[in-house]
MIMIKE-960411 format. One line per field, with one value per residue: residue number from 1; residue in one letter; x negated, y negated, z of N, C-alpha, C in turn. Coordinates in steps of 0.2 Angstrom, whole numbers. Example, Ala and Ser with C-alpha at 12.3 -4.5 7.8 and 13.67 -1.06 7.14 Angstrom:
i	[1; 2]
aa	[A; S]
n_xx	[-66; -64]
n_yy	[28; 11]
n_zz	[39; 35]
ca_xx	[-62; -68]
ca_yy	[22; 5]
ca_zz	[39; 36]
c_xx	[-66; -64]
c_yy	[16; 0]
c_zz	[39; 39]
! end
This chain:
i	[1; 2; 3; 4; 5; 6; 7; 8; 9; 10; 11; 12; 13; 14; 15; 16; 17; 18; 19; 20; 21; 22; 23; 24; 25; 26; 27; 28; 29; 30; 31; 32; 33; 34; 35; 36; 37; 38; 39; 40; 41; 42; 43; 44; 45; 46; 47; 48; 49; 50; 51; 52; 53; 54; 55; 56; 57; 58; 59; 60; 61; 62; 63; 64; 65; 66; 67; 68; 69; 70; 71; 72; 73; 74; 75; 76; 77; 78; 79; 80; 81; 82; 83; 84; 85; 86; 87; 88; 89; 90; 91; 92; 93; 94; 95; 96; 97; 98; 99; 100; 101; 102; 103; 104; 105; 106; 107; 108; 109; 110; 111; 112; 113; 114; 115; 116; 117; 118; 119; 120; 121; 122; 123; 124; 125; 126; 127; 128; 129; 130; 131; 132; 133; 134; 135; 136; 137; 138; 139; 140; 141; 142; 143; 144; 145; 146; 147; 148; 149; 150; 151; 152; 153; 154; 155; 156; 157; 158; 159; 160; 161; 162; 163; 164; 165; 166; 167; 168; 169; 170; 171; 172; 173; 174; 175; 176; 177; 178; 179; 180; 181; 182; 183; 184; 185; 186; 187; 188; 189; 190; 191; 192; 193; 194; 195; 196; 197; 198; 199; 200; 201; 202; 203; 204; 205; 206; 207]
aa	[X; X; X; X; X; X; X; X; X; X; X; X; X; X; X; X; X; X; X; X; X; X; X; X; X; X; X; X; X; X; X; X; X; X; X; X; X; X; X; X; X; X; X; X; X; X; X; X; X; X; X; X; X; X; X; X; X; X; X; X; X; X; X; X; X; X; X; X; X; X; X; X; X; X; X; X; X; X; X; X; X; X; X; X; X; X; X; X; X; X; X; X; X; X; X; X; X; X; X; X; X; X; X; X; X; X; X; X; X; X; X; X; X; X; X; X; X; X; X; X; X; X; X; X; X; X; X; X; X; X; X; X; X; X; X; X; X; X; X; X; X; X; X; X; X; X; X; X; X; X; X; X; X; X; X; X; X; X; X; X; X; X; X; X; X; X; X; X; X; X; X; X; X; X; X; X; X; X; X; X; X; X; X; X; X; X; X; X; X; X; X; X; X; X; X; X; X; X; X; X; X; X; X; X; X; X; X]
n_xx	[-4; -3; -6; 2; -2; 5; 5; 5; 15; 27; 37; 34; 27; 25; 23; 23; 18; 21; 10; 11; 23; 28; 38; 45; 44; 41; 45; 42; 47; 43; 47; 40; 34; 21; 13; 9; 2; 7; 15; 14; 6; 15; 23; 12; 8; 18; 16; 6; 7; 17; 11; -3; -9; -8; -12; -22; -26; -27; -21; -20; -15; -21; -19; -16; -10; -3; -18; -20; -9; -16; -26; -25; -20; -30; -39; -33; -31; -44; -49; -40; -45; -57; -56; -49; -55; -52; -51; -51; -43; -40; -26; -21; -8; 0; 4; 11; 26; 43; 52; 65; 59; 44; 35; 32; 34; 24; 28; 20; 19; 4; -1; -9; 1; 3; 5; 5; 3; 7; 3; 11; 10; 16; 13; 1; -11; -12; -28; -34; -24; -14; -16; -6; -1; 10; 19; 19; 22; 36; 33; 23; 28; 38; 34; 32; 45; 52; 48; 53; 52; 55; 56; 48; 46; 39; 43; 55; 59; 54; 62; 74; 65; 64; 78; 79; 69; 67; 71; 59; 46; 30; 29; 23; 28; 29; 17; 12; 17; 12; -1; 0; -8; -19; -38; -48; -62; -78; -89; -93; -80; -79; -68; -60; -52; -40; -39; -32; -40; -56; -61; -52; -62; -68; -82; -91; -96; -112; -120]
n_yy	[6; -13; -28; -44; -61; -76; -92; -105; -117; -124; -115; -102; -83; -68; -50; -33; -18; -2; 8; 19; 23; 10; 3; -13; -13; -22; -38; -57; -71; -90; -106; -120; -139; -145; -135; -121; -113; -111; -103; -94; -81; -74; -65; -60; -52; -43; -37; -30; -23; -14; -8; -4; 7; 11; 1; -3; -13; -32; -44; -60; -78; -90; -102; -115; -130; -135; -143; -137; -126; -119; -114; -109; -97; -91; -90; -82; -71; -68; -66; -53; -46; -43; -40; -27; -21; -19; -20; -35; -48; -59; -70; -81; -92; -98; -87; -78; -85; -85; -80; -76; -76; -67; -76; -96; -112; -121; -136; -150; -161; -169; -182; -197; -205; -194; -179; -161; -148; -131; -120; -102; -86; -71; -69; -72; -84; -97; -105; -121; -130; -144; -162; -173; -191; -198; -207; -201; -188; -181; -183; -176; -163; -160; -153; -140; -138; -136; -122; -115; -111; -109; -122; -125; -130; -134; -144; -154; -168; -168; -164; -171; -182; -174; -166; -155; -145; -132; -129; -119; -106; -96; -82; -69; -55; -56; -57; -45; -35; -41; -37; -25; -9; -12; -13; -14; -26; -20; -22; -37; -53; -68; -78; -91; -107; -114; -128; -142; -155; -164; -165; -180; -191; -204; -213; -218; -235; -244; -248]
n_zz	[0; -6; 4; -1; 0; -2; -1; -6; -10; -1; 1; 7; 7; 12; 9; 6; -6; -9; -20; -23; -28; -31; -25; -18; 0; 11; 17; 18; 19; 21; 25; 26; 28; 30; 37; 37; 44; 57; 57; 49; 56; 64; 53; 48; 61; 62; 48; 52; 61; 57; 47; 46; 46; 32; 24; 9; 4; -1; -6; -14; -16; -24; -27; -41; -27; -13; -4; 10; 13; 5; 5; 20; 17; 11; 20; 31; 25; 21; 34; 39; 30; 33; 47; 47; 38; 23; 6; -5; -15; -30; -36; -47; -42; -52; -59; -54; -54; -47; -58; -72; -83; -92; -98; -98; -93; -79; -68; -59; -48; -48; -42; -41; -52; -61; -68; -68; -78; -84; -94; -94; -103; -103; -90; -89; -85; -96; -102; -92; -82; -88; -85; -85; -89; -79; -90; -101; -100; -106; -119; -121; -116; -127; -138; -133; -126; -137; -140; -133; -120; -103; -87; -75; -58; -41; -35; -29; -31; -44; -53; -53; -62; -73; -78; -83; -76; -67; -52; -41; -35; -34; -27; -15; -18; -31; -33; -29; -37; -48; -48; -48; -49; -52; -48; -34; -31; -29; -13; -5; -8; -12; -13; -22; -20; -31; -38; -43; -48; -43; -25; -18; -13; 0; 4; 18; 19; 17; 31]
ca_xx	[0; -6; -1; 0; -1; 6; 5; 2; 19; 32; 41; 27; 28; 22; 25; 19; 20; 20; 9; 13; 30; 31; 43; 42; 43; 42; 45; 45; 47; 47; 46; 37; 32; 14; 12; 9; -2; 9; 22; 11; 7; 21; 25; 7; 8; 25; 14; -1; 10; 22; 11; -11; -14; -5; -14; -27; -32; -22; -21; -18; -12; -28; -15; -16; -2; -5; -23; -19; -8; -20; -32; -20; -18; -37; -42; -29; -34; -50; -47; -37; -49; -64; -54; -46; -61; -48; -55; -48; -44; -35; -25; -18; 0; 4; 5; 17; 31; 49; 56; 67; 55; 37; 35; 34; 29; 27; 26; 20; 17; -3; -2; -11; 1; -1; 9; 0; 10; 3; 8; 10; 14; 17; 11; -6; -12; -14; -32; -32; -15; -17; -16; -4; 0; 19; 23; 19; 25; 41; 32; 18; 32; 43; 35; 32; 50; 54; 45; 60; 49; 58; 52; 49; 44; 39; 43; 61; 57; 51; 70; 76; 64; 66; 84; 79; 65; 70; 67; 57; 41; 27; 33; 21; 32; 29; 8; 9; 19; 8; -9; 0; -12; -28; -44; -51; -68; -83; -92; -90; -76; -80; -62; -61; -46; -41; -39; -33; -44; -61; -56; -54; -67; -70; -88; -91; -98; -117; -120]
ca_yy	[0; -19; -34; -48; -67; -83; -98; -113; -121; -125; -109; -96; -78; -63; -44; -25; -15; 5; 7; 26; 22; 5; -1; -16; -11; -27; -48; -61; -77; -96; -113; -128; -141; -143; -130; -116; -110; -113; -101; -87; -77; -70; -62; -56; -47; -38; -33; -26; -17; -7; -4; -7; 14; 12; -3; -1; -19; -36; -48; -67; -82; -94; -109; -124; -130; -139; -140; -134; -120; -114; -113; -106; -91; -88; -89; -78; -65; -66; -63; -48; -41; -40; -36; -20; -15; -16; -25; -41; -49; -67; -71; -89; -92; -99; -82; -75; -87; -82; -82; -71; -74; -67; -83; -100; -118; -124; -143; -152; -169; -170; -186; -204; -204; -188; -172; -155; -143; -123; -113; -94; -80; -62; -69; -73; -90; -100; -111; -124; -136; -150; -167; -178; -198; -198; -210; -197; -182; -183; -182; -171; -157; -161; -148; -136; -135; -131; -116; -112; -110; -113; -128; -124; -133; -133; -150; -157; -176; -168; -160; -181; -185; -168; -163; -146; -140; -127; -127; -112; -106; -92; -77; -66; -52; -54; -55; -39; -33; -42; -34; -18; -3; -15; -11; -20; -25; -17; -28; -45; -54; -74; -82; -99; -110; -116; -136; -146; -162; -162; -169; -187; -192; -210; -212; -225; -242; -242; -251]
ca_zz	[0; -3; 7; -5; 4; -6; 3; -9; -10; 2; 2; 8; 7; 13; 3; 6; -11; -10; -23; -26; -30; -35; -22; -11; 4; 14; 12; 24; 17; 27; 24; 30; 21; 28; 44; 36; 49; 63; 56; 45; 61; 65; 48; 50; 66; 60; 45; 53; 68; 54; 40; 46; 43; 26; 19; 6; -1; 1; -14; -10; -23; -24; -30; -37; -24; -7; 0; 16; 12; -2; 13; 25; 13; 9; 27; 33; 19; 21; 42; 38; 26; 38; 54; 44; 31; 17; 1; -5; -22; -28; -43; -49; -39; -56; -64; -49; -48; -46; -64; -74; -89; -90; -102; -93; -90; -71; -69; -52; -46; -47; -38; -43; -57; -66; -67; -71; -84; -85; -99; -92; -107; -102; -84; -90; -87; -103; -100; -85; -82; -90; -82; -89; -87; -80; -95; -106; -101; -111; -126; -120; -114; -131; -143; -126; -126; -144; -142; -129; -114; -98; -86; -66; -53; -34; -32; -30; -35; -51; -56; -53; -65; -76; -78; -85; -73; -62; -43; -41; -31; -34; -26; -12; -19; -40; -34; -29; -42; -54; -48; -51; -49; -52; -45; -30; -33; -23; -9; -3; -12; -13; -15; -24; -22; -40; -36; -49; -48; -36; -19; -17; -5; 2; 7; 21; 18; 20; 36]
c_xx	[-4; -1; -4; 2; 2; 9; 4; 7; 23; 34; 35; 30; 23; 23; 21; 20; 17; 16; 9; 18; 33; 35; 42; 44; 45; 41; 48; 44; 48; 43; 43; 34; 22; 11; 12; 6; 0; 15; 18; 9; 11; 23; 20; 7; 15; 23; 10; 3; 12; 17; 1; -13; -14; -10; -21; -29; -25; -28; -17; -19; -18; -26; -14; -11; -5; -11; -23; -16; -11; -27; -31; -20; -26; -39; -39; -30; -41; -51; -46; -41; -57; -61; -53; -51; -58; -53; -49; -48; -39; -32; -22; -9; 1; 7; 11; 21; 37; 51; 58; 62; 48; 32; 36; 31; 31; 23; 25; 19; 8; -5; -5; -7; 1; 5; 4; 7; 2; 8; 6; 14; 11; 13; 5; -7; -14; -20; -31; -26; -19; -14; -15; 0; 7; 22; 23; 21; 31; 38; 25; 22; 39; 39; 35; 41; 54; 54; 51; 57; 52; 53; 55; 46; 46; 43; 52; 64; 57; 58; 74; 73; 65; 70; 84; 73; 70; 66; 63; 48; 37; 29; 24; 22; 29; 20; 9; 8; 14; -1; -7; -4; -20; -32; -47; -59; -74; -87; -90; -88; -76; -73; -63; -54; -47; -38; -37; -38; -49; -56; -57; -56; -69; -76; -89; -97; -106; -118; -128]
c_yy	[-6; -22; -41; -55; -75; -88; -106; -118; -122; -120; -105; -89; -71; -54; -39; -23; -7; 6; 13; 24; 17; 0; -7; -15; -16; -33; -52; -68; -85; -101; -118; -132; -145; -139; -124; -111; -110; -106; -94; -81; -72; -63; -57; -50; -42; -33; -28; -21; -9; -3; -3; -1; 14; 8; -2; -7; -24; -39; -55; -74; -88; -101; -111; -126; -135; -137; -134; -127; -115; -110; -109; -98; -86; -88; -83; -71; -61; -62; -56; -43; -39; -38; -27; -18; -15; -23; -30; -43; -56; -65; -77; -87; -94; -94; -78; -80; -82; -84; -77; -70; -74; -73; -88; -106; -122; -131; -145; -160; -170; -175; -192; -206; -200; -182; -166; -151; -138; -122; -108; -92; -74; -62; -68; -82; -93; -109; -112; -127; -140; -157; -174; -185; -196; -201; -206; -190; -180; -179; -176; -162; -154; -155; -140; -134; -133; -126; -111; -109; -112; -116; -124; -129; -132; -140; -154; -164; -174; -166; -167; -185; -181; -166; -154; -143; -140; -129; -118; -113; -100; -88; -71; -57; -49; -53; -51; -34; -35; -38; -27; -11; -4; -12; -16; -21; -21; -24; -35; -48; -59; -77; -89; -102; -114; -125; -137; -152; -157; -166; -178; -188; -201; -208; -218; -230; -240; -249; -257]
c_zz	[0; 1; 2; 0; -1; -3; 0; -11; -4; 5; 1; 8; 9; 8; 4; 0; -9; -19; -27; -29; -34; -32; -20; -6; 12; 12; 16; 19; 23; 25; 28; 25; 22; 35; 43; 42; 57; 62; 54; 51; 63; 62; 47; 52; 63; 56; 47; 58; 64; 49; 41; 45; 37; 23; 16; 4; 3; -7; -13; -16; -20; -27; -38; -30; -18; -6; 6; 16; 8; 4; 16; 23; 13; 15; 31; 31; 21; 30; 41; 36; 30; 44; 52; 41; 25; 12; -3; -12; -22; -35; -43; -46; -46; -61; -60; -47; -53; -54; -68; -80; -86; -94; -101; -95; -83; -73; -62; -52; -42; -44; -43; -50; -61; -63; -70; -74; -86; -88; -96; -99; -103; -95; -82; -92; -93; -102; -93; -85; -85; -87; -86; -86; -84; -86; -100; -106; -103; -118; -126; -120; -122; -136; -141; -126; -132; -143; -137; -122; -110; -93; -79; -64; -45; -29; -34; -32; -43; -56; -57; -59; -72; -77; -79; -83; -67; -55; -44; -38; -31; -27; -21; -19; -27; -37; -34; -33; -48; -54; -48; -48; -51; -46; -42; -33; -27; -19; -9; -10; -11; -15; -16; -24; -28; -37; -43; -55; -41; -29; -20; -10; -4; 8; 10; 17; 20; 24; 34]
! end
């Protein structure tokens, strides 16, 4: 069995998958919009009580999405994965959200300005997002939605200014599902949170 961890929006998510069978087996889901780590515990401890003989690997969503949550997840992951011995692996939360199609575009509020638009087909990221002006996303998403790609977003500000993106949220549940019957890698496993932009850092004044 994995436990897969997806923490990098709003709507966080935990997920066991029987990986003989196929089923999912377990799924906690719970909200905050930036306390992840005040709440993720819990769902934990319930997983490691019922299932910690069973697990074989764990598999955790590496974002883009909230600093803090993307963190939350990969810290948390990584804990697990040395307390237990079990080996560890990531995949892009953009490739696991909730959606009935495997053919997608997720849209976010990149901040300064800018919205970020991912093309996902067949739940394979397409490049990096691209980092688009707000005045221009209209016309940037205009030949994006000829192709009949449906629009998601995490962000509920973004549906006010998008009429036709969907609320929706990267799914613990679909990573599992998506890493399938993949193969952990051997020896220490370096996880990288996928950041949109570098951080913005304010260097002090030189005295």
């Amino acid at each position: 069995m994995i436990l897969a961890l997806e923490t990098s929006t709003r709507d966080a998510s935990l997920a066991v998958r029987d990986r003989a069978t196929g089923a999912l087996v377990h799924e906690s889901v719970f909200t905050t919009e930036r306390a992840h780590n005040a709440v993720i515990f819990g769902p934990v401890e319930t997983i490691v009580k019922e299932y910690r003989d069973r697990l074989t690997g764990i598999v955790v969503g590496l974002g883009p999405g909230s600093y803090g949550g993307v963190r939350v997840g990969i810290a948390v992951a990584n804990g697990l994965s040395i307390a237990m011995g079990l080996p560890l692996a990531g995949r892009s939360s953009l490739e696991a959200w909730d959606t009935e199609s495997d053919s997608y575009l997720v849209i976010g509020d990149a901040r300064r300005g800018t919205f970020f638009v991912a093309e996902v087909l067949d739940r394979q990221l397409q490049n990096e997002p691209a980092l688009i002006d707000a005045a221009e996303i209209n016309a940037y998403l205009a030949p994006l939605r000829e192709r009949g790609l449906y629009l998601y977003t995490p962000d509920p500000k973004v549906t006010m200014i998008l009429p036709d993106a969907r609320l929706s949220f990267p799914s613990a549940a679909r990573l599992a599902v998506l890493f399938g019957d993949g193969d952990f890698e051997s020896g220490t496993v370096v996880l990288e949170p996928h950041y949109l932009r570098a951080p913005f850092i304010t260097m002090p004044k030189a005295k």
